[in-house]
N, C-alpha and C positions, 0 to 999 in steps of 0.2 A: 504494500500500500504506500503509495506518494505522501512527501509528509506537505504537511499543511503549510504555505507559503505565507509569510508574514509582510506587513506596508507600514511603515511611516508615512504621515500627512501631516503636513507640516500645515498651520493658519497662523492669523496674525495676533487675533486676540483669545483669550481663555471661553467667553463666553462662545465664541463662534466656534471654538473648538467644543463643548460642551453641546452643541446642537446636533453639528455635525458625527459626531461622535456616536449619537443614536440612531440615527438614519444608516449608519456602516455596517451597526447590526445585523447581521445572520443577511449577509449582501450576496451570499452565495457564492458561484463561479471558482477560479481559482485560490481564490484569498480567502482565506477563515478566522486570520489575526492581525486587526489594525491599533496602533498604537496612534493615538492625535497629541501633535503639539503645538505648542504658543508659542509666538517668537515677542508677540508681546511689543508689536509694533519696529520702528529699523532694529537692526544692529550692528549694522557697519555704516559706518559715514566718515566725510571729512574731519580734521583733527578740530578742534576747539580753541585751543594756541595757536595754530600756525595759517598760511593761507594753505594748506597741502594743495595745491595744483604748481604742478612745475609751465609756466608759461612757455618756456625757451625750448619745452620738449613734446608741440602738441595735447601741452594743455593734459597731460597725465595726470591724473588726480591720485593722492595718497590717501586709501581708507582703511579705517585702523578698528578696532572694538568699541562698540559706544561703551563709556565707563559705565558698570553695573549689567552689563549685559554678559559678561565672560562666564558667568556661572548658567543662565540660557544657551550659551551657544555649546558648551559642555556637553549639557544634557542631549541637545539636540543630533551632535556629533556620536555618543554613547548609542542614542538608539537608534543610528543611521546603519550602525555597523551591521547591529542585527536582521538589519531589514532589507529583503529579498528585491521590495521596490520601495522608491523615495516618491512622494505626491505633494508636489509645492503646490499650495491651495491660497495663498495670500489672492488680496481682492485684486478684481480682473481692472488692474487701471495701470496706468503709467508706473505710479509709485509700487504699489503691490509687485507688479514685473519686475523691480528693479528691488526691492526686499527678498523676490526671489532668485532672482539671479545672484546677491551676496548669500544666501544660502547655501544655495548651488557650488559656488565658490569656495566655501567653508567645508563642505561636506565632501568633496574633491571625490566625488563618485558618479560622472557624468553616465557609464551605462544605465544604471538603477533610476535615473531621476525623470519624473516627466512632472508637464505643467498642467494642471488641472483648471478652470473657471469655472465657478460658483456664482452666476450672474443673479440666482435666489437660492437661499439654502433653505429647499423642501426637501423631502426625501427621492421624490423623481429627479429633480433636480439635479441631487448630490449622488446620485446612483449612476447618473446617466453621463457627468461628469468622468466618473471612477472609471466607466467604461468607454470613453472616448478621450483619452488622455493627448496633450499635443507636446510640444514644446519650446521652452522659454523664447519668449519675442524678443528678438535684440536690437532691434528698432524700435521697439516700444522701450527698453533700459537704457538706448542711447539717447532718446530724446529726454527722457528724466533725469541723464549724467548728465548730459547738455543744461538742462535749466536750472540745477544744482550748482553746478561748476559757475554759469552767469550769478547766480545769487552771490555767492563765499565772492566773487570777482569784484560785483559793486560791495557789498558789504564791508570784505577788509580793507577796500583800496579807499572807498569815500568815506565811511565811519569814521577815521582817524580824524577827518578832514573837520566833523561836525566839531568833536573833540575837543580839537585846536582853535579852532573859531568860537564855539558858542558854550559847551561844557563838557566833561567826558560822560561816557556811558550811553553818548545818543547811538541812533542807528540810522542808516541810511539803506533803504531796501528797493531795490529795482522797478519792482510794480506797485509797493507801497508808497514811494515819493510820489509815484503819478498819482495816483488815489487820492492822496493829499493833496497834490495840486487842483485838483479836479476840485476838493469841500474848499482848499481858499479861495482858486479864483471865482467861486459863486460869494464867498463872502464880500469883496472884493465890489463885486456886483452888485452886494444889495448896496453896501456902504456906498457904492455913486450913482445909486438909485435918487432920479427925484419923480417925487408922486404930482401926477398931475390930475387934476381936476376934473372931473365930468360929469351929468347929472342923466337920469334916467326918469320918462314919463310913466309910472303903471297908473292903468284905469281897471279899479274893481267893478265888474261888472254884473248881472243878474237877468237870468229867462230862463222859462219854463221850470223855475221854483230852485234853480240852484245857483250860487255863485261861485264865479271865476274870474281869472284875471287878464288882462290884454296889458302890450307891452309897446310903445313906439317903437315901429320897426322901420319904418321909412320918411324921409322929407323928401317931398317932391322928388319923390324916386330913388335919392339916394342917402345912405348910410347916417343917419342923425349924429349930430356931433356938435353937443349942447355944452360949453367949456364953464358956463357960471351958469350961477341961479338968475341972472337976467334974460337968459336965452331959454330956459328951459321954463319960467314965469309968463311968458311971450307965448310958448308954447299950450300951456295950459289958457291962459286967457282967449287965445284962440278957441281952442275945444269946448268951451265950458259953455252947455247949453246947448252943443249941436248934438243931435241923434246919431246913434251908432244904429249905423244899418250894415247888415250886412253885404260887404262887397264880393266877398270869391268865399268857396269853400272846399277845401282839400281833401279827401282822404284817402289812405293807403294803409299798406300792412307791409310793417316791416317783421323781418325775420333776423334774431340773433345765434348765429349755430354756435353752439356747445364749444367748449376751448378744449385745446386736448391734453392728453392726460400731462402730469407734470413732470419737466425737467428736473435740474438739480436747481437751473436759475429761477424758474417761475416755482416750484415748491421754496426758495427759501424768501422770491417776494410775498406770495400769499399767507406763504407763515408770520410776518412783517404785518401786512394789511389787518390780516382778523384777528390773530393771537397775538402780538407785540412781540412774537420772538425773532429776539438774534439770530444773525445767520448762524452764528456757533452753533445755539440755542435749539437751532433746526437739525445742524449737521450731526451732533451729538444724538439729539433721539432718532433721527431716521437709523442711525448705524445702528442704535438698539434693538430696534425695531427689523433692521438688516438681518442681524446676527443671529437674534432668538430671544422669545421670550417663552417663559413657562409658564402651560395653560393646562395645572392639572393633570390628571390624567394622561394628556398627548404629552407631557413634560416641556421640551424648549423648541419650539417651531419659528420659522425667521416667515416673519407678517408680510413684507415686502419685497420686490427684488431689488438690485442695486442700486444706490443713492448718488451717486456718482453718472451721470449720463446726461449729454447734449442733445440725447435722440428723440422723438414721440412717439418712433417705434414699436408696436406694441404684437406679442410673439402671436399668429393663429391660435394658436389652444385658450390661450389666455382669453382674446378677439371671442370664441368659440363661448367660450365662459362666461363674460359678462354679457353678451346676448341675450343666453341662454335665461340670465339673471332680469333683466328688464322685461322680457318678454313673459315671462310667469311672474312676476310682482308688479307690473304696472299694464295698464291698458293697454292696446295693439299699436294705437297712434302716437304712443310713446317709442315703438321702435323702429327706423327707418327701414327700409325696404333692403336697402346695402349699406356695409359698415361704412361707419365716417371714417376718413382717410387724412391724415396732416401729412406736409412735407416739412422734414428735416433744416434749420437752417445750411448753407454751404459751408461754413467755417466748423460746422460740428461732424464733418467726416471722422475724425479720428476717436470721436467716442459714440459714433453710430455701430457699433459692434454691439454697445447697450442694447437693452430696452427702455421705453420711458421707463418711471417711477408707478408700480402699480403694485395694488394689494396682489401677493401671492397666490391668494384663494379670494376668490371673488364675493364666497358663500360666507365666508365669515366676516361677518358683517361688527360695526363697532360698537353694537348696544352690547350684543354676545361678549364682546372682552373684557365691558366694565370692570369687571373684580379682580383681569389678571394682569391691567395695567396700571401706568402712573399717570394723573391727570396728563404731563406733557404729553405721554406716549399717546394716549387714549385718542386725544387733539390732536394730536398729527394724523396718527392712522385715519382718523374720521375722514379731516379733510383730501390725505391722498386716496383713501375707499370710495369719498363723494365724487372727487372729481375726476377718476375713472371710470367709474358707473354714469358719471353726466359724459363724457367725453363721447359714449355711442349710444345717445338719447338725442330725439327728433330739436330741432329750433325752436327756440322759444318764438311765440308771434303776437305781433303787436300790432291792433287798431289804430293808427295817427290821425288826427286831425286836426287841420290847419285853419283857423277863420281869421279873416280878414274884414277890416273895418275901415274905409277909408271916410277922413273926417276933413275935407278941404283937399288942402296940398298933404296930409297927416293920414301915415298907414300905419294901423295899430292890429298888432296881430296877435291871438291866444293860440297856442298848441295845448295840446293833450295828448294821453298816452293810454290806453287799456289794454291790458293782458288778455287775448284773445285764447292762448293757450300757453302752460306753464310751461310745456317742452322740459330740457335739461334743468329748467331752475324747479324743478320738483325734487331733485337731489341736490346741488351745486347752486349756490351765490358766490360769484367775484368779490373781491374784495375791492374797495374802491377809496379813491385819499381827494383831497379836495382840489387840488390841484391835478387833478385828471380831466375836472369839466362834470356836468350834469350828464346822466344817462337818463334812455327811456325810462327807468323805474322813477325818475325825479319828476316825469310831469305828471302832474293831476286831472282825470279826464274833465273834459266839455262838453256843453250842453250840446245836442242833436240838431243844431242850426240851419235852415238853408237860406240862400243868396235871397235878398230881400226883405229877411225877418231884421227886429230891431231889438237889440238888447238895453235893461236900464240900467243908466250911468248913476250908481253908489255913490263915486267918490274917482277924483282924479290925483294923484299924491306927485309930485316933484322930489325925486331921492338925490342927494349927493351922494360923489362917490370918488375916491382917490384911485388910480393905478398902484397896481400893489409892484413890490421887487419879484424878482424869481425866489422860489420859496426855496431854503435850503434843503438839502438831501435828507429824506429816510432812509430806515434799514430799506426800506424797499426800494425806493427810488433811485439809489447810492447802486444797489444790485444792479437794477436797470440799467443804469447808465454804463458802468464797468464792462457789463456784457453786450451792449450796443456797441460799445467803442472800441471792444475788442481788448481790455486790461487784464491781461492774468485769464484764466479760465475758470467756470464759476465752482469748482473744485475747489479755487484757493480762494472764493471772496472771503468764507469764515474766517479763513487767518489773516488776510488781509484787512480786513476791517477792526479784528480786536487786537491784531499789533498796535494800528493807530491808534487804538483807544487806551493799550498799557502801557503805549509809550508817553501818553499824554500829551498825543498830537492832537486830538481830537475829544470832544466832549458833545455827551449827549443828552441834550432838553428840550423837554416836551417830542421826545421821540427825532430828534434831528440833529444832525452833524452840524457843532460848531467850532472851527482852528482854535483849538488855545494860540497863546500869544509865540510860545517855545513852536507850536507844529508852522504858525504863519515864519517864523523864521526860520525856521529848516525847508521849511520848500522853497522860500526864496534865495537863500545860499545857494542850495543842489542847482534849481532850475539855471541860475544864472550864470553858473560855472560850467554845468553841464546841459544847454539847454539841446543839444541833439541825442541827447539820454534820457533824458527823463522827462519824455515830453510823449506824447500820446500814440500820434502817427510809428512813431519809433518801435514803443513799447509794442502796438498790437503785429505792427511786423514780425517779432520776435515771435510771438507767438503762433503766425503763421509759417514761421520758419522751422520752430518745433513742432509742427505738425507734419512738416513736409520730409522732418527726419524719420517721423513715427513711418510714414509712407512710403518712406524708400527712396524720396525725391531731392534730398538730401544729405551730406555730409555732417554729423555731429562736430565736429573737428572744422570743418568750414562755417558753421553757423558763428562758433566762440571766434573764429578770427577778424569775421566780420564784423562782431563784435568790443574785440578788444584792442583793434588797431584805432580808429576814432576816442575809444574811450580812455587809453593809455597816451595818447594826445593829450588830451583834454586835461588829466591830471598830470601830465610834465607841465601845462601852462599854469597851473596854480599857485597865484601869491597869497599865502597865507595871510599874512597884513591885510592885504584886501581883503578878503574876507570877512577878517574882525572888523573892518569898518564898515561891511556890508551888515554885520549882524547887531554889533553896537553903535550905539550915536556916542562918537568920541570926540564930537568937537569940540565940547567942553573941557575936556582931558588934557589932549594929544597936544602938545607942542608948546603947554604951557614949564613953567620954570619948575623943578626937583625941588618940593619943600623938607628937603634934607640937605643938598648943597647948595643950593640957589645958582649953580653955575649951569650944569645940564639942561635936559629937554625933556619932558616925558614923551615916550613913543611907544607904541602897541608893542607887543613881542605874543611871542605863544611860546608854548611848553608841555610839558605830559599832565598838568591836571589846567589845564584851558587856557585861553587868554587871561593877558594881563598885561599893565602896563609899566615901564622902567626908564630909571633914570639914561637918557644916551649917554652918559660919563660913566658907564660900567666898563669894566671891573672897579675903578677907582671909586663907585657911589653904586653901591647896591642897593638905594632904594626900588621895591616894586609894591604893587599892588593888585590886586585881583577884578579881574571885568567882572560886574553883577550882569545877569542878561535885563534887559525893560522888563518890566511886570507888564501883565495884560490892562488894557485900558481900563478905564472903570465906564464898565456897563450902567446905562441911565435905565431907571425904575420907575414908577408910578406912586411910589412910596413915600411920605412924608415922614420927616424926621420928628417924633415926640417929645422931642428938648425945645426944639427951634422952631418948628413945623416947614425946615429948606426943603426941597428935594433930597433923597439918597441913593446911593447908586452902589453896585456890585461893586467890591473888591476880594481879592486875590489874597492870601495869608498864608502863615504855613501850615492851618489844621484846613484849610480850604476856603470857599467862597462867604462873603459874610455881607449885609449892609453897610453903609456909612453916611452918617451925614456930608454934604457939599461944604459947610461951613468948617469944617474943620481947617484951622486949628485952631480960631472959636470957640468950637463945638465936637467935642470928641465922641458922641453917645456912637452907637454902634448896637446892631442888634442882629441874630440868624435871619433867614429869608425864610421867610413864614412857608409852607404847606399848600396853603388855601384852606386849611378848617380851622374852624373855628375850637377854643378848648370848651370841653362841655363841662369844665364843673364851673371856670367863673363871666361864660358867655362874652364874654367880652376880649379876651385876648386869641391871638394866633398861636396853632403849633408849631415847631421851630425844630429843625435839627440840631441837639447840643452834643457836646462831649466831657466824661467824666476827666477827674485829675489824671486816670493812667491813662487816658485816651479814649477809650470806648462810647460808641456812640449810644445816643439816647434822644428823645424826643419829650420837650416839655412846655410849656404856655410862655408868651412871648412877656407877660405882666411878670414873672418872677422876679422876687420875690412874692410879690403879692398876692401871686396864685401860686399853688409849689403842683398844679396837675405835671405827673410822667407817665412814660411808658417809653418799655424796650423796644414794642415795635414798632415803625412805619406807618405815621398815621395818612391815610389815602383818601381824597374828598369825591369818595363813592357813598352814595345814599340807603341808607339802610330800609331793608321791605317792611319792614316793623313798625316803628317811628318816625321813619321821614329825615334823622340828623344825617347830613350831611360831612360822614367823618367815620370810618371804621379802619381798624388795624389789619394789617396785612401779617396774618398766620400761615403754619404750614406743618404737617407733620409727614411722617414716614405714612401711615396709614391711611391718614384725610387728604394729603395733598396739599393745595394752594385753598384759602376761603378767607374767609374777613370777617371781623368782630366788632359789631360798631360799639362808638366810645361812649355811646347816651344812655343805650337801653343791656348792652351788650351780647345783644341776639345775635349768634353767628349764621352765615350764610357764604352764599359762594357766588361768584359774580356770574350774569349771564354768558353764555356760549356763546363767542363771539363778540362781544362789546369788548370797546379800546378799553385796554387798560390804560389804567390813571399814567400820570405822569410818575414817573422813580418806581412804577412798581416792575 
């Protein structure tokens, strides 16, 4: 009898190894003994001291043990020996190929090794893997050595550079400088924003027992453009008293098809839209939700396929399955005749091997999981289940109608909007931010009018109105744009975005990207030293060029050259000095007389812990001193100061943001930046974020001493179902999850499904 042949499967994480693990079970065929293991994310990389790429040699990169991994790679080496076959099962994407090819490398047993993809890990899935094994893509670890190697290239070459200029410890990252150029130059833009003026005529109107509203849509034909209240006062004196008769009237049926299933980029904007989460925030639970969760009885089953994908791809069987689902749980005319079809954007070739993002099993629907997930999980699953099941559901369609009221030279027109049938929003609602514009669901229908009927004029009202600036970036809108313009690929927005925010390039309120003062001056150093680097066009090239290496269309080795000959230009042209004058206002400084010899000059210098500036009579007069960077401006508030009643404005400190009176140094009072709620035990003052002596934060009434109200947690001006205050704390446990405990009556509760979260929560 043949003895039983043994496998190593090598994955990335313990949980994914834990899923897959049981599905190996009694697999049949010739293997009867698998052994699954972790690698527990890389273990070979670039060194952490050195730049390890030899430039002079083709760009040879030196990869060494990530520290703490030696004892992983031990193991993994120990039970390679024994194993008849080796199964590199890391996730099917650039980086995972390139985690397994160092494995591969480490385990120095290229007969035994094949490479497996796990694009969902079900049990068909992971079976059918086992048995169609291929091997490592070396175009797919070239184009990931390739963007590695550009990283560690800008990183150690221009980091020093912030260092020396602005202070040590910053970072300079290749697609993260662009990103940050992108949130200042919209700052940029609001700050020379001016609002201009213009007023809007609506007339409430009433027939056939309902009211509605008509809106100035035309002057003698063309586009109204009312700039004061004397023209828009003109306007109404005109109307006032003449009959609104009906002039034209319009209708039609428009149709909204269904959007289709999601990306990595539209799952981590809609996660943005409805739920307020992070792209980390997203990336994090989808992988969860990737890997396996355990449901009981089935034990660890992976809910979704791969998270990771540019495609909308979606596999026949699958196609097969949510039909199957629409067609026995909703009416006939809920399903179309033939599947809805998306095309691919062109630049997502290289992760069209994907599938979109879709629930695994179609049947297991997200009421079913309630008990064996974690609020986040739950909400995500929901929303990628909905918007697959809506993806091949009929159009939604809509009755419009158009009336038209011509009053002189004055065309005033009402639209309306009714849901003729619900189509895909019987599963799936879009998410929508304000700054997208009204959709059909924002009008309100209108009365059944025809040409010659007259409606009664309510009320004619004259609205001013200011042009607003472009509105800074969301998590969503930030996504958006990165992947329109081609920045990174949306694989790296998660790290991309919470780099800038650890580095304290970037802050985020009321849900939006705004430059600290340290991020507005590190992108104006990089940009301006390096502006044919870190500038857009550039950037998205780059990434069309790592695609063309994934492709075969290109050389790894000629991508980096093409890269590092302009770029190693750019940094032999740098004067440091310049720099520091770009980054500090030294004109008060520079060039005045050494108040230690009174013979020298002060002049800028740099050094290994930052600028600073020194007497020019050194060695002989070693006075120096150290460049502070500008503090961020002081942001203007609505806030009146309770000493003086000036204005106060935001400033910058070292426990963080605080008010201040304008009058100072008059006037020194100072106070936290209230919440929005109100304290409910002495009505009258605001909650505040404070902090204890050792540091830790707390929240307490703005009257204190007066009023001594605290609380450890987060108080959030969400309205409690109870009593109506306006003010409940933001709780959470291991077993309840996320919910809220108002501060009046203390009834907890949990916020509706879908409603913005508060601001800070």
């Amino acid at each position: 009898m043949a003895k039983a042949k043994s496998a190593l499967l090598v994955v990335e994480s313990p949980t994914k190894a834990k899923t897959v693990g049981k599905y190996l079970k009694d697999l049949g065929g010739e293997f009867k003994q698998f052994t699954v293991k972790a690698t527990v994310g890389h273990l070979r990389d670039l060194p952490q001291r050195e730049l390890g790429v030899d430039v002079d040699n083709d760009f040879a990169p030196k990869y060494v043990t990530i520290r703490g991994k030696g004892k992983t790679l031990a193991e993994l080496k120990k039970a390679a020996k024994g194993a008849d076959t080796i199964y590199l099962a890391t996730d099917p994407d650039r980086e995972g190929e390139a985690i397994a090819w160092h494995v591969a490398d480490q385990l120095n047993a290229a007969p035994r090794i094949r490479r497996v993809l796990f694009h969902e890990i079900t049990k068909d899935a992971v079976r059918d893997a086992i048995r169609n094994p291929t091997a490592i893509d070396d175009r797919k670890v070239d184009a990931q050595q390739a963007r590695r190697i550009l990283d560690r290239l800008v990183g150690y070459k221009a980091s020093p550079l912030l260092w020396k200029s602005i202070k040590t410890g910053l970072s300079a990252g290749r697609v993260q400088t662009v990103a940050l150029r992108l949130i200042c130059e919209r700052e940029d833009e609001i700050r020379a924003f001016t609002p201009k003026e213009y007023w809007s005529i609506e007339v409430d109107l009433e027939a056939q027992r309902k009211k509605f509203q008509a809106k100035l849509h035309k002057i003698a034909g063309h586009r109204p453009e009312l700039g004061n209240e004397a023209a828009a006062l003109q306007v109404v004196t005109a109307v006032t008293g003449k009959p609104f008769v009906v002039s034209a009237v319009t209708r039609r049926q428009r149709r909204k098809h269904a959007p289709p299933p999601f990306t990595t980029s539209t799952l981590q904007q809609e996660a943005a839209k409805q739920m307020g989460f992070s792209a980390q925030r997203t990336m994090r639970t989808a992988q969860q939700l990737y890997e396996g969760v355990e449901l009981g009885k089935e034990g660890a089953v992976g809910l979704i396929t791969y998270m990771r994908t540019d495609s909308t791809r979606v596999a026949p069987v699958a196609l097969e399955a949510v039909r199957e689902y629409i067609g026995k749980e909703f009416p006939a005319e809920y399903l179309p005749a033939k599947p809805n079809v998306f095309t691919s954007r062109k630049s997502a070739r290289a992760q069209d091997a994907h599938e979109a993002i879709r629930p695994s099993d179609v049947w297991r629907r997200p009421e079913d999981l309630k008990k064996a997930l974690t609020p986040d999980q739950l909400k995500l699953y929901r929303l990628i289940w909905q918007r697959f099941v809506g993806s091949q559901m009929a159009p939604v369609v809509y009755d419009t109608t158009t009336i038209d009221f011509e009053v002189g030279q004055y065309l005033f027109r009402a639209t309306g909007s009714v849901v003729k049938f619900t189509g895909y929003h019987a599963v799936f609602h879009e998410g929508h931010e304000a700054e997208e514009g009204r959709t059909l669901e924002d009008l309100k229908p209108v009365p059944s009018l025809e040409e010659g009927e007259a409606a009664k004029v309510r009320q004619i009202t004259p609205n001013q109105h200011f042009t607003e600036p472009p509105p800074r970036y969301s998590e969503a809108s930030l996504v958006k744009e990165l992947e329109k313009r081609g920045i990174g690929r949306p694989s790296t927005y998660a790290a991309i975005i919470s780099t800038l925010r650890n580095r304290d390039y970037v802050t985020l309120a009321e849900r939006r990207f705004q430059p600290t003062s340290l991020g507005e001056t590190v992108s104006r150093v990089l940009v301006s030293r390096f502006p044919d680097i870190f500038n857009v066009e550039f950037t998205s090239e780059m990434e069309n060029e790592l695609d063309k290496v994934e492709e075969g269309d290109l050389g790894w080795v000629d991508v980096l050259r093409n890269f590092y000959g302009p770029f190693s230009t750019a940094l032999a042209a740098i004067d440091p000095e310049a720099m520091i004058r770009e980054a500090h206002d030294v004109s008060e400084v520079e060039g005045q007389p050494c108040p230690d010899c009174g013979k020298g000059t002060l002049r800028v210098r740099t050094g290994r812990f930052g600028p600073f500036v020194a007497c020019s009579d050194y060695p002989e007069c070693k006075y120096t001193k150290p460049l502070k960077r500008d503090r961020a401006p002081d942001r203007p508030t609505d806030q009146k100061c309770p000493t003086c009643d000036r204005p106060m404005v935001i400033k910058t400190g070292r426990f963080g943001e605080f008010l201040a009176c304008t009058g100072y140094p008059e006037c020194k009072t100072t106070r936290p930046i209230p919440l929005g709620v109100k304290c409910p035990k002495c009505k009258d003052g605001e909650l505040a974020e404070r902090r204890t002596k050792r540091g830790r934060s707390f929240f307490g009434c703005s009257r204190y001493p007066d009023c001594d109200f605290s609380t450890w947690y987060r108080p959030t001006p969400v309205t409690c179902p109870s009593c109506g205050y306006l003010g409940a704390e933001m709780r959470s446990t291991k077993t309840r999850g996320d919910y809220r405990r108002c501060l009046a009556c203390e009834t907890e509760f949990v916020v509706e499904e879908g409603a913005p979260a508060p601001a800070g929560a």
